[in-house]
N, C-alpha and C positions, 0 to 999 in steps of 0.2 A: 719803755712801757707804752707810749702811747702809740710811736710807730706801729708798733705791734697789734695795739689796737684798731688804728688807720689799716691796716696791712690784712687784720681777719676779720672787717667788716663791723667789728664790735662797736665803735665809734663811728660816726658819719659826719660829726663837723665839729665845728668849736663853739661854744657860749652857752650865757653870756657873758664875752669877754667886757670887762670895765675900762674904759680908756679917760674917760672924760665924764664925771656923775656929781652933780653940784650938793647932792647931801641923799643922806639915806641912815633910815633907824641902825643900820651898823656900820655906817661910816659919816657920823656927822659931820665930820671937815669934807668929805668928796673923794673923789678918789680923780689923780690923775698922773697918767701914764704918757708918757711920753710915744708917737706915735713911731719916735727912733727908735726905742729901748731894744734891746738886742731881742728879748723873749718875745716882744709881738712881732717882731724882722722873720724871726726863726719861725713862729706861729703860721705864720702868711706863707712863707715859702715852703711848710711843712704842707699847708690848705691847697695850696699851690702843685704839689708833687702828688698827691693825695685824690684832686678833685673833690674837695671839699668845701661846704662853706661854712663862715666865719659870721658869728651872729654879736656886733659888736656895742654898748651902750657909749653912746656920744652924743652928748646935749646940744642942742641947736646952736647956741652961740659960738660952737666949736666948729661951725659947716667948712670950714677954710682947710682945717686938720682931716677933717672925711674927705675932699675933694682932692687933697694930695696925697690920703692911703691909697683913694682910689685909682688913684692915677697910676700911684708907683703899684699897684697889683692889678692891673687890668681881666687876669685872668682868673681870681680869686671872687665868689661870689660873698657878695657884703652884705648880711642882712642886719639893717639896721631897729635893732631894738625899738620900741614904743615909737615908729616915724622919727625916734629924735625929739621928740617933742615940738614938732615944728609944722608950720600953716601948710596945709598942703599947696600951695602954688611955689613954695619954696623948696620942699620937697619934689615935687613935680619936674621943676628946673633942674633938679641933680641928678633924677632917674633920667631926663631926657637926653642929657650930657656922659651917665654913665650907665649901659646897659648890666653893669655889674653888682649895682647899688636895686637890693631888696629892700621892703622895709616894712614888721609887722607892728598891727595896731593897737598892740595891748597897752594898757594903761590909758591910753590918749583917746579909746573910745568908752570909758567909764568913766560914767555919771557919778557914783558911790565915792571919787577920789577928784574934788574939783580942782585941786590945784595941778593934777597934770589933764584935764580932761578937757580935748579938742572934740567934741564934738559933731559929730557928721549931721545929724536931726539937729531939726527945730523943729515944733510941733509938728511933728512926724512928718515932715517934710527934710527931703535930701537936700544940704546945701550943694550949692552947683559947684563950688571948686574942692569940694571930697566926691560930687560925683564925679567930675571930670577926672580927677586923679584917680577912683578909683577903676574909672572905667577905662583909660589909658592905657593904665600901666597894672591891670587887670593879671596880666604873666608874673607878676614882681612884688605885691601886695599878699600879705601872711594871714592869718588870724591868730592872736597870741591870746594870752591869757593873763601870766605873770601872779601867776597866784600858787599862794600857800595856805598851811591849814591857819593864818590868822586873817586871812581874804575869804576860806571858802563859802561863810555864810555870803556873799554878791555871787558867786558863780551863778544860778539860776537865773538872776536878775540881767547880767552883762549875756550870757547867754541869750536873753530874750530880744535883749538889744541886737545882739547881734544877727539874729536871725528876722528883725525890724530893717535893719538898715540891709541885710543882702538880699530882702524881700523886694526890694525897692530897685534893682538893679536887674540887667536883664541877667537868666535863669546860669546862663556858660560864665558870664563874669563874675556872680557869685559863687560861683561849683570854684572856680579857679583859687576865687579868694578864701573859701571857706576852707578845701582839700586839695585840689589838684596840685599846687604850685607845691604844698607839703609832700605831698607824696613825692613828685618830679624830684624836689630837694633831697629826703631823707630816707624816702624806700627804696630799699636796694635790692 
């Protein structure tokens, strides 16, 4: 069934896949996957055969387990859920090491959710290592959302932001960040 849908265009990539999620309202314990299990092995080399990418949730403390998917799928495009939750200079090191390795900002740029929220502003100033990350690796940076109808009264709000902070950016690196790199990805 899914080949099928790989096969007639219906499907254009995977996620988001859960590999590594330290808690969540419908998985209290976490959820973790082994990065061997045969169904992400077959996952990846289906992404793989496909030209597909794979949009995976993996917590920062897990970077060691991203760095050896990554490795062992070099041709597989990885985009990583909410950054991973991680500082962008750390983030920054694994894009620069793996041209493979995407990664969008949802969650980690909302205010409305502080315990996952990195932040790029302070009093509406760009901190310098989200702009540098974002203006880097400007090809490889998403905008995500991660919302459902128990988020959607923040949509307008994170929307705001978000069009605050790719104001701030020059005009091509936000187009990138806000659609281009979407489109490149998933329209076909």
């Amino acid at each position: 069934m899914i080949k099928t849908a790989l096969e007639t265009g219906k499907v254009v990539g995977f996620g988001e896949i859960y590999l590594r999620l330290g808690f969540a309202p419908f998985a209290r314990e976490g959820i973790h996957t082994s990065i061997e299990d045969k169904g992400v092995k077959a996952m990846f080399n289906m992404a793989n055969t496909y030209k597909v990418p794979v949009q995976i949730h993996l917590d920062a403390e897990y970077s060691s387990e991203l760095e050896i998917l990554l490795q062992n799928h070099p041709n597989v495009t990885v985009i990583l859920a909410h950054c991973g939750y991680m500082q962008p200079e750390k983030l920054g090191a694994l894009m620069d090491r793996h041209p493979n390795l995407h990664a969008e900002v949802s969650l980690v740029f909302n205010s409305m959710i502080p315990r996952f929220a990195n932040l790029p502003l302070v009093d509406g100033r760009m901190r310098p290592n989200w702009k540098d990350l974002l203006v880097r690796h400007a090809d490889r940076i998403l905008v995500g959302t991660d919302y459902s109808g128990f988020r959607a009264d923040q949509a307008p709000k994170l929307l705001a932001y978000y069009r605050q902070v790719l104001g701030l950016l020059p005009r091509k690196t936000a187009e990138k960040i806000a659609y281009r790199n979407f489109d490149r990805l998933f329209v076909k």
